[in-house]
C-alpha positions as CSV (number, residue, x, y, z in Angstrom):
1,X,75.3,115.6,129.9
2,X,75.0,114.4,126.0
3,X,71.3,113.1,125.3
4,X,71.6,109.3,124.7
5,X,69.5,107.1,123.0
6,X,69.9,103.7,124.5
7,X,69.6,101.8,121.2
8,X,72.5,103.9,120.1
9,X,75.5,101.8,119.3
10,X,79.0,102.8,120.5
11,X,82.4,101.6,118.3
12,X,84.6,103.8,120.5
13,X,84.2,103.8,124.6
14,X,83.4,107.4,126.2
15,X,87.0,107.6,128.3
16,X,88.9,106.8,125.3
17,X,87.2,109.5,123.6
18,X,86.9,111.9,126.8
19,X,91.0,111.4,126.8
20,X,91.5,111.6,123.1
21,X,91.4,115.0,120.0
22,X,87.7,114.3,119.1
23,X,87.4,115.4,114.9
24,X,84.0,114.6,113.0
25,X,83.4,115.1,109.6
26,X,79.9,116.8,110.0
27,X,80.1,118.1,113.5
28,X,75.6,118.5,113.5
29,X,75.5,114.6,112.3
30,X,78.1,113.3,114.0
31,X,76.7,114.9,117.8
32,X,73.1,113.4,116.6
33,X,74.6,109.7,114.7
34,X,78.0,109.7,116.0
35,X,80.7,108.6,118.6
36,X,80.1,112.6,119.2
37,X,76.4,111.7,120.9
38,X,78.8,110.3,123.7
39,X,80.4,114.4,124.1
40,X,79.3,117.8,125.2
41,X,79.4,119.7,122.4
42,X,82.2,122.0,123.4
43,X,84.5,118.7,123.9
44,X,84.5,118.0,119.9
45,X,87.5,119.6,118.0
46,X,87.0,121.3,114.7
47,X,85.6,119.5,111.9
48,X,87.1,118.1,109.0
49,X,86.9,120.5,106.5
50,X,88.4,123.4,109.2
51,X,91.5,120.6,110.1
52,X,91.9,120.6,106.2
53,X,91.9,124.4,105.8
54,X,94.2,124.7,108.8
55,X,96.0,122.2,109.7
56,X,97.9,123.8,112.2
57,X,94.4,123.6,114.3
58,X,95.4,120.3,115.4
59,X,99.0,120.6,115.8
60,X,99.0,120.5,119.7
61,X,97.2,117.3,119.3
62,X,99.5,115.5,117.1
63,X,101.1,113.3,120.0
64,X,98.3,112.1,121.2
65,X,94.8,109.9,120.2
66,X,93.0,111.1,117.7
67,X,89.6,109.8,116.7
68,X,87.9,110.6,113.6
69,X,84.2,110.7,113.5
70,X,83.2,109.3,110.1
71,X,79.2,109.5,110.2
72,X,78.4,109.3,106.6
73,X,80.6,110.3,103.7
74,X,82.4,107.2,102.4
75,X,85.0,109.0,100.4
76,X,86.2,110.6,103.7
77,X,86.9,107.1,105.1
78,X,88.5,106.4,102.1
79,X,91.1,108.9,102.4
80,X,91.7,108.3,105.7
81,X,92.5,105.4,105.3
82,X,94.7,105.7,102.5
83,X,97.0,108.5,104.5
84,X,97.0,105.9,107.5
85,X,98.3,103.3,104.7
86,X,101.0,105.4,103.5
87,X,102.2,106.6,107.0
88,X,102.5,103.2,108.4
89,X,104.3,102.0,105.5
90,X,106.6,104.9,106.0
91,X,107.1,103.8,109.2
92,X,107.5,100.0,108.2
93,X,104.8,99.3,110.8
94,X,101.9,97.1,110.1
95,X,100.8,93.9,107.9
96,X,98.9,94.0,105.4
97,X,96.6,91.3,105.4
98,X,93.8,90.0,102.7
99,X,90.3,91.1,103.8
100,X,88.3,90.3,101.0
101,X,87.8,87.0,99.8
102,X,86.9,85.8,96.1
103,X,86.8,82.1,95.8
104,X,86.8,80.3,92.0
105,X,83.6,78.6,92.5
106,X,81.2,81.9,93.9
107,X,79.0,79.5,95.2
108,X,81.4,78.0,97.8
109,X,82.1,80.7,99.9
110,X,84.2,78.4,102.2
111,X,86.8,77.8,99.5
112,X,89.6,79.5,101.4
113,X,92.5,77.8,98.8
């Protein structure tokens, strides 16, 4: 059984990630920081930089959930999310929705006009 901290937080529940094609960035980080504390280490698929060297490692996977395990490097996420951008748009799926708020007067953060 994983070692868990219990003042670990969680983002992604253990049968989701049980069920799903497990890929961290840094496999060593992401079993000690990451949803990948929640796994044996055997359950984890290859890491990042192995998918991007062979990406036919995770063809098998390909119809099913995938969950990327993002423990530190914020370029990663970046790109990520970038290539989910471009594939939903491809798909025409999705809205794209204002996250980020700049209001005229920056000290009225309320001042959604």
């Amino acid at each position: 059984m994983p070692r868990r901290d219990d003042n670990c937080k969680f983002e992604v529940p253990a049968p989701v990630l049980k069920s799903a094609f497990v890929t961290p960035d840094h496999l060593a980080q992401a079993l000690r920081e990451g949803e990948c504390q929640q796994l044996e280490e055997g359950d984890v698929g290859p890491d990042l930089m192995t998918l991007c060297a062979d990406p036919e490692a995770a063809a098998r996977h390909r119809d099913g959930v995938t969950v990327f395990d993002s423990t530190g490097f914020g370029l990663e996420d970046h790109v990520a999310l970038d290539v989910l951008l471009e594939l939903a748009e491809e798909a025409g799926i999705g809205d794209r929705v204002q996250i980020e708020h700049l209001p005229d007067d920056a000290l009225n953060p309320y001042s959604f006009q």
